[in-house]
N, C-alpha and C positions, 0 to 999 in steps of 0.2 A: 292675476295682474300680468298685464304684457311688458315685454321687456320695450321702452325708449329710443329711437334712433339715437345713436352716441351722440352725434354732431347738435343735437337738440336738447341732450344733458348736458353736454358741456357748454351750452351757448347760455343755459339758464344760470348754470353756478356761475361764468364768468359776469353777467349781468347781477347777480346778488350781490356783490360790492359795492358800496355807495362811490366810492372813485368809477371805478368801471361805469357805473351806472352815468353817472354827469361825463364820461366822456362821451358815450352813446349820443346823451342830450346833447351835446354842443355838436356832434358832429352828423344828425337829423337835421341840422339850422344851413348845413353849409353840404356843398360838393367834396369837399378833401379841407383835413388840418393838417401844417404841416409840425413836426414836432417842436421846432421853435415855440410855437403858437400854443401848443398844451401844453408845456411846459410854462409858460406865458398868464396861463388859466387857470391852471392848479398852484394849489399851493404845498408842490412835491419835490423833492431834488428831482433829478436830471433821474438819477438811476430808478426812482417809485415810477416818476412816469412812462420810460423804458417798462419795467415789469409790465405793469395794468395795461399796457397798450399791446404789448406780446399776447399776455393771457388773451385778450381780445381776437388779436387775430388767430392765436392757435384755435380759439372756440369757432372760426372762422366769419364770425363777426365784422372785423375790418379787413380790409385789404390795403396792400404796403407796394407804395410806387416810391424806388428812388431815381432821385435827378440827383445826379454829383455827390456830396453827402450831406444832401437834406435826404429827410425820410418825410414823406407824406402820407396821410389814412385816409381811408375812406368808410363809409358803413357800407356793409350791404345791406341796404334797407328791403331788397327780396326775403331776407331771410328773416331780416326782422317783423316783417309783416306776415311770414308763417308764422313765427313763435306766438305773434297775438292772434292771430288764426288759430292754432289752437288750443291756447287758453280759454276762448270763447268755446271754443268747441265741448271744452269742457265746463262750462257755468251751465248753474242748474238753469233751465228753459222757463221762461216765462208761462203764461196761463196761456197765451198762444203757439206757444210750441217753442217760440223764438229764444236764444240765449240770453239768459240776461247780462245787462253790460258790465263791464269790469271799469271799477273806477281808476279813471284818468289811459284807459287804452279803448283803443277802436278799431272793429273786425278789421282784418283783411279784404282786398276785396279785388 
């Protein structure tokens, strides 16, 4: 077994959390949320959505623009279209050679 790029371990654990995971989704729909706003969304104090949103960026997931002291997120959606890149990479191949799809994601491309 080969060892992981860390950056792609850590990006999967942080995505196994069903909070993590829905802020992902809300923030694929949009350019940048600012914290107000996720806080706004979730149903979390102030300090759960601080946490989930750190582990995010530490997994390098979001990136963090402040203006005055609002904090706003971003996804990196490069990075997230490698991690489904390669997922597929790994699904067993169809009778054409081709990966088979993983339900509810799609290749990189």
């Amino acid at each position: 077994m080969t060892d992981l790029d860390p950056q792609v371990t850590e990006a999967f654990k942080a995505l196994s959390d069903p909070v993590r995971w829905s802020i992902v989704r809300e923030l694929a729909k949009r350019d940048e949320l600012g914290f107000k706003t996720l806080e706004e969304l979730l149903p979390l104090s102030k300090s759960a959505v601080s946490y989930h949103a750190r582990i995010l960026t530490q997994a390098g997931l979001l990136t963090v623009r402040k203006q005055g002291r609002n904090y706003f997120y971003a996804l990196r959606k490069e990075l997230v279209r490698e991690l489904v890149g390669q997922l597929h990479a790994l699904a067993p191949a169809d009778r054409r050679g081709r990966p088979a799809p993983l339900k509810g994601l799609r290749p990189a491309r």
